[in-house]
Every structure is written in structure tokens, then in C-alpha cells.
Residue frames relative to the residue before (quaternion, step in Angstrom):
aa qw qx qy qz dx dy dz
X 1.0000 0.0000 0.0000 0.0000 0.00 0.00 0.00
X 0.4687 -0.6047 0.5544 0.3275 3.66 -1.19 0.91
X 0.5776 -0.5524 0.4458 0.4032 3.23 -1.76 0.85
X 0.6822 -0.5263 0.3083 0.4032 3.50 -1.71 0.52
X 0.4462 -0.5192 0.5235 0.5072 3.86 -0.67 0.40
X 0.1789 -0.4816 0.8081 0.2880 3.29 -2.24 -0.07
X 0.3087 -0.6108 0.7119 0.1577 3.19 -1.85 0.91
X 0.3548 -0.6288 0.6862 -0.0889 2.80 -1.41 1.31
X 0.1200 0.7477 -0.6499 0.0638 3.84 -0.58 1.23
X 0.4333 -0.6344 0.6346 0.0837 3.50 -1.35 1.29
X 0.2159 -0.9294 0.2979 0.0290 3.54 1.44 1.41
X 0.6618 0.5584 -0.4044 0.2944 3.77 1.09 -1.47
X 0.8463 0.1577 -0.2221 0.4579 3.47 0.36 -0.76
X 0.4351 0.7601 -0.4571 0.1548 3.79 0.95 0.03
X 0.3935 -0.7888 0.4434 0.1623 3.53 -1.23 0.76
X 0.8445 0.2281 -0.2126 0.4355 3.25 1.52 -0.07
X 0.1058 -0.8628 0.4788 -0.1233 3.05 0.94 1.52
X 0.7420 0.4952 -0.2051 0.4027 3.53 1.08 -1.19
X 0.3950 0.7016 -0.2991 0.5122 3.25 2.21 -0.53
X 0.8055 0.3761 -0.1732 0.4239 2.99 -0.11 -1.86
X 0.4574 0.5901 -0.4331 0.5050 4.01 1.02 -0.25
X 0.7416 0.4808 -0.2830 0.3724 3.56 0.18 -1.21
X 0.7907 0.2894 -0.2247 0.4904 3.33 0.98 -0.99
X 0.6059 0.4279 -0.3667 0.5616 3.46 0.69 -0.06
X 0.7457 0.2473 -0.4914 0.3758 3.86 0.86 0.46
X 0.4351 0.5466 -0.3990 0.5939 3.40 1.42 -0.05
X 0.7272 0.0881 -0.3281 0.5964 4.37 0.15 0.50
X 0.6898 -0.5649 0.4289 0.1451 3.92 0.23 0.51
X 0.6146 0.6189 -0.3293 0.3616 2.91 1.34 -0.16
X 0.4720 -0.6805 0.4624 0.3166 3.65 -1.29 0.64
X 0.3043 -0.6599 0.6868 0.0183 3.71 -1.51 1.28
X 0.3281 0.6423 -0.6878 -0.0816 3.56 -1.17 0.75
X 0.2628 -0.7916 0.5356 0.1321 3.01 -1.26 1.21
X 0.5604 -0.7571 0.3358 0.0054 3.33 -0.81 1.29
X 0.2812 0.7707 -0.5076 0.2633 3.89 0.24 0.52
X 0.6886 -0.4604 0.4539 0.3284 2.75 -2.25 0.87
X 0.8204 0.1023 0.0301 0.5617 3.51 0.79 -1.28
X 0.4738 -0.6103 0.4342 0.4632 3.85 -1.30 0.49
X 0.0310 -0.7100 0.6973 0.0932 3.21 -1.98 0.29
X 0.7984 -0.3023 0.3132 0.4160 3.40 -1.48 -0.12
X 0.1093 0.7537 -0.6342 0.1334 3.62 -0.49 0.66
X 0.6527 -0.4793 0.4527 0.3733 3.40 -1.91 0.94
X 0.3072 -0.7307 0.5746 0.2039 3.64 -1.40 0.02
X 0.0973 0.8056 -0.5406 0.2221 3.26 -0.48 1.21
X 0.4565 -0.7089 0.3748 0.3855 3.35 -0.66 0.81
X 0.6099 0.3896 -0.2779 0.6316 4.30 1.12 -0.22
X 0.6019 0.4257 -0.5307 0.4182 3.95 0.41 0.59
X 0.0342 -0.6537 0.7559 0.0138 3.61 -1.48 0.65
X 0.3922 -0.5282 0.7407 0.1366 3.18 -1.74 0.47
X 0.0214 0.6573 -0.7460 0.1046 4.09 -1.24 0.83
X 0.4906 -0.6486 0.5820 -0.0050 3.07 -0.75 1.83
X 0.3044 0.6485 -0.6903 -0.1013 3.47 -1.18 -0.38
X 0.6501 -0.5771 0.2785 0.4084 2.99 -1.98 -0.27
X 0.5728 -0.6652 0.2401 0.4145 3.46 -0.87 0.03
X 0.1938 0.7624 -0.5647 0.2496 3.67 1.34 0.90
X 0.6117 -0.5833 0.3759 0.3799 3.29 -1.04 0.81
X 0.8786 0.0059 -0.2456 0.4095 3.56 -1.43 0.61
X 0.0009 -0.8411 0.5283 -0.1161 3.48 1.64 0.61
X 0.7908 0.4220 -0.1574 0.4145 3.87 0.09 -1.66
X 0.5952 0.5542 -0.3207 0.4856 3.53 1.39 -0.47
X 0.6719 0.4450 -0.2944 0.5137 3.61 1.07 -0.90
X 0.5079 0.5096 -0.5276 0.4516 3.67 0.60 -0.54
X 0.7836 0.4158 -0.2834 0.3643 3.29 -0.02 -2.26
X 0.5765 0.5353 -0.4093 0.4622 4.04 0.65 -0.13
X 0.7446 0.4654 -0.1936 0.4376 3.52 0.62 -0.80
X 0.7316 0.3452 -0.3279 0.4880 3.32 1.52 -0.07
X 0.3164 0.8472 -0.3013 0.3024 3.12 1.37 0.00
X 0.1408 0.7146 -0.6806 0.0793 3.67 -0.72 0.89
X 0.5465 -0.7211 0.3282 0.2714 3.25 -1.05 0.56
X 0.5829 0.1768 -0.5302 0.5898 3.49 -1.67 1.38
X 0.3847 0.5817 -0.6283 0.3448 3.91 0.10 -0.23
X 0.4370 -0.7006 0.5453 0.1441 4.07 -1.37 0.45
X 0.1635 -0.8298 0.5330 0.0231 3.25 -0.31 0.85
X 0.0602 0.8705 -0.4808 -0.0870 3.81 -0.47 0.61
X 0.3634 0.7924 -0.4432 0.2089 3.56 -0.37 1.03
X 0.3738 -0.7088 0.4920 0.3402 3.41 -0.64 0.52
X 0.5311 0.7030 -0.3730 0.2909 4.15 1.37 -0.28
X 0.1662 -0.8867 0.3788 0.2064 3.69 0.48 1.01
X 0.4510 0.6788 -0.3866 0.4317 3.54 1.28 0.39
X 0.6535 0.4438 -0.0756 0.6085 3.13 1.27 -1.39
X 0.4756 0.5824 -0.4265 0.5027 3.80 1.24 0.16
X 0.7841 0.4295 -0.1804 0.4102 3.25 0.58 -1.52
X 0.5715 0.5942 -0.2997 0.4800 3.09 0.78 -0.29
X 0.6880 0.2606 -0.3302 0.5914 3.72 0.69 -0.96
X 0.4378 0.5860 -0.5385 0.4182 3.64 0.36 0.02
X 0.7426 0.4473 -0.3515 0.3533 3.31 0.25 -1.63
X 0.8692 0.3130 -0.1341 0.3586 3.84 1.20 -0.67
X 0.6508 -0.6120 0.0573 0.4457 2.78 1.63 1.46
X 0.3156 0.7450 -0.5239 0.2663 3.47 1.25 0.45
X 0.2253 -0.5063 0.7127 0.4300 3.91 -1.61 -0.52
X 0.0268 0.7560 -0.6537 -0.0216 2.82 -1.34 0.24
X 0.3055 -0.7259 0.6123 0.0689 3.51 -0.73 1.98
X 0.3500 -0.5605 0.6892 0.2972 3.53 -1.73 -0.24
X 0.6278 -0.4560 0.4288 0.4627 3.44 -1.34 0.24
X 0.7554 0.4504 -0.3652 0.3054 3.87 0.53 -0.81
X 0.5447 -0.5180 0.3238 0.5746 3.71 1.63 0.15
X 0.6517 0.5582 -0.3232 0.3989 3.94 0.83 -0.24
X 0.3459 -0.8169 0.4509 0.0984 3.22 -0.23 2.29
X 0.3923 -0.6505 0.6423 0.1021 3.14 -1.56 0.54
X 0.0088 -0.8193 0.5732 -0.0061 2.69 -0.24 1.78
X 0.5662 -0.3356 0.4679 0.5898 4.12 -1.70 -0.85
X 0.6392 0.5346 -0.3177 0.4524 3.91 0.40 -0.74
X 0.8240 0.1574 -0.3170 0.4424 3.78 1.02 -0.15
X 0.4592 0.8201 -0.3062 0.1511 3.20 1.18 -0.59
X 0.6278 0.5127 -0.3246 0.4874 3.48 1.24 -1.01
X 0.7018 0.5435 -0.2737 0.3703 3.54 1.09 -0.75
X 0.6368 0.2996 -0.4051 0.5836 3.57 1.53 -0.59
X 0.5633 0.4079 -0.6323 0.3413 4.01 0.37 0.43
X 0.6432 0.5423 -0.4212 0.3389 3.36 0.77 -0.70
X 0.6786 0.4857 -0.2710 0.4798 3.73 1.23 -0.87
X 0.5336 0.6660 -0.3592 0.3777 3.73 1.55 0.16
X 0.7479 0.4541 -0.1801 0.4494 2.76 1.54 -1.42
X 0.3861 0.6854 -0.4058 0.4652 3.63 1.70 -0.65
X 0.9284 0.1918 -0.1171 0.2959 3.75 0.09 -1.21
X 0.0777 -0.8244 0.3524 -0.4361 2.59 2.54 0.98
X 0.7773 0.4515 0.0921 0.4283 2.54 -0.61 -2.39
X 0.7572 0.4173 -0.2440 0.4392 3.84 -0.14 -0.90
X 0.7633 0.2890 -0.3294 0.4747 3.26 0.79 -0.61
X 0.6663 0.4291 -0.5179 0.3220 3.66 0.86 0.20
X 0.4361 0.6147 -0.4834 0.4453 3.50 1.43 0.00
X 0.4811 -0.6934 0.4000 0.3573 3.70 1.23 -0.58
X 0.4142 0.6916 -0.3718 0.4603 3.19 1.57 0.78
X 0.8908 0.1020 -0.1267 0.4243 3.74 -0.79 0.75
X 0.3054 -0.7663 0.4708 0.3128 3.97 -0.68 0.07
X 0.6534 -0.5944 0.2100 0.4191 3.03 -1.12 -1.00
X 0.8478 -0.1429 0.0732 0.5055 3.76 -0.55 -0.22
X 0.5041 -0.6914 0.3381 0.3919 3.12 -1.07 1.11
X 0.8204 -0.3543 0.2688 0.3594 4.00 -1.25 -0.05
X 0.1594 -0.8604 0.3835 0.2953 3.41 0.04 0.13
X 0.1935 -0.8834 0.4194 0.0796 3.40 0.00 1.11
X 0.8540 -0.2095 0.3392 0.3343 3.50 -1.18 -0.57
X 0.6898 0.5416 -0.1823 0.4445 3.01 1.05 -1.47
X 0.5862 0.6120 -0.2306 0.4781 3.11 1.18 -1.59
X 0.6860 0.4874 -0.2480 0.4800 4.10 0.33 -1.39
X 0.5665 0.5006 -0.3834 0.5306 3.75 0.75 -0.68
X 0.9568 0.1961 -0.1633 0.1392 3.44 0.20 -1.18
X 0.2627 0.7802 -0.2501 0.5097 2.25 2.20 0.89
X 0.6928 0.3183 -0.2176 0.6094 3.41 1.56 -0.82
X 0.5834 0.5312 -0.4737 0.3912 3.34 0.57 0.46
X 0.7433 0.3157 -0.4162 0.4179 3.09 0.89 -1.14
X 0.5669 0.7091 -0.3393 0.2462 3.78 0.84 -0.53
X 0.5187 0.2480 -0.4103 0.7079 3.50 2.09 0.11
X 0.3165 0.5768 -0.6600 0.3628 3.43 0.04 0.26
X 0.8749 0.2210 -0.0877 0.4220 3.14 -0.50 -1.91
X 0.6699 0.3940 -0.4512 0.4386 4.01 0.91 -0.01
X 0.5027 0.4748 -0.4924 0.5286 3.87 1.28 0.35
X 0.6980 0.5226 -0.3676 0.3233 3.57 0.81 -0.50
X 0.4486 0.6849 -0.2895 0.4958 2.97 1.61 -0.93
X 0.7492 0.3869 -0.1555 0.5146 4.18 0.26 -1.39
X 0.6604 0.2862 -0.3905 0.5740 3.91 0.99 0.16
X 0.1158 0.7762 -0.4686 0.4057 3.83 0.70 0.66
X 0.1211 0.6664 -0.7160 -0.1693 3.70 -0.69 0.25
């Protein structure tokens, strides 16, 4: 069996920090969540908090640099998607909708589209996150840590 993934969370703006606790303390596995600055966080004996500084994509370079592959990547920052992709990471969004290689070029390409629209002053930003979204977020997140423990 492959070692256990570490999850990696992209923490400042994330909504399911308390999620990703549950399932990463129910499989043992270790969670550091990653931020410009510290904040409340679940308690668990395999969770850490990792400060950085507040230079731009600061928390993105750490969480790359620690990065080994099948490790879990949580973040809604599709830059910082591609990237763990590029180094074998999974990598989930907060709404339960994985980043995969097969979609990725299409949500950078759909970043840069609403880029562009919103400086023309067209559209906003992401839709609410709701219920619906937090459910399928914990599903897919034992998904990919059951997938992780059938691994050879």
C-alpha cells in the first residue's frame, strides 16, 4: 500500500476546513492548512496550521514545495490547482468538484474569460456556497482518501 496522502488546505478563504478535519481525523491522516495569517482551526492530533508571509501567492509556493505525489490538495485557486496536478497531487475544490488534467486547462481558460469580463465590468464572483456544495465536498473527499488506501 502507498504511503498515506497529506492534505494540503489553501486555508485563507476555505469553507471546509471543519470538513476536511473530520475526514482526515476519522483516516489518520495529517492536514496542514496554509495561510497568510493564523486562525481558528479544528483540533486534531494530525492538524497543523503553517503561517506564511503575506507576499502574493506566498501559501501556494509553500503548499507546492511540500507536495509529493497522490498527496490532496484543497483549494478553490485554479492556478495553484495546476500546479499540484503538474506534481502528481489530487486536488478537490471546496465545492466537492475535483480538479482533474482532463479539466484543468478549461477552468484556467474559464479563469481568464471572467478575468477579462469582470474588468470590462461584466459578471461577479462565484456562485454562494451552499449546503449542497459542503455535502459534496465530503463525499468526494472519502472518495479520493479511500482511493488513496487501495493504492499499491
Amino acid at each position: 500500500m502507498a504511503d498515506a496522502p497529506h492534505i494540503y488546505v489553501d486555508a485563507d478563504a476555505c469553507p471546509v476546513k471543519a470538513e476536511t478535519a473530520k475526514v482526515a481525523i476519522r483516516h489518520g491522516l495529517a492536514v496542514t492548512f496554509v495561510a497568510n495569517s493564523g486562525m481558528p482551526l479544528p483540533r486534531g492530533p494530525r492538524l497543523r496550521m503553517q503561517v506564511v508571509s503575506g507576499a502574493f501567492d506566498a501559501a501556494d509556493d509553500w503548499i507546492v514545495a511540500q507536495l509529493k505525489a497522490d498527496d490532496i490538495v484543497i483549494t478553490a485557486d485554479i492556478p495553484l490547482a495546476s500546479l499540484a496536478l503538474k506534481k502528481g497531487a489530487r486536488v478537490l475544490g471546496p465545492s466537492g468538484k475535483p480538479f482533474t488534467d482532463d479539466n484543468i486547462g478549461n477552468a484556467l481558460a474559464t479563469r481568464e474569460l471572467m478575468a477579462d469580463l469582470r474588468a470590462y465590468g461584466v459578471g461577479g464572483g462565484p456562485p454562494p456556497f451552499t449546503p449542497r456544495d459542503r455535502s459534496r465536498f465530503l463525499q468526494s473527499l472519502e472518495m479520493l482518501v479511500r482511493q488513496s488506501a487501495t493504492r499499491p
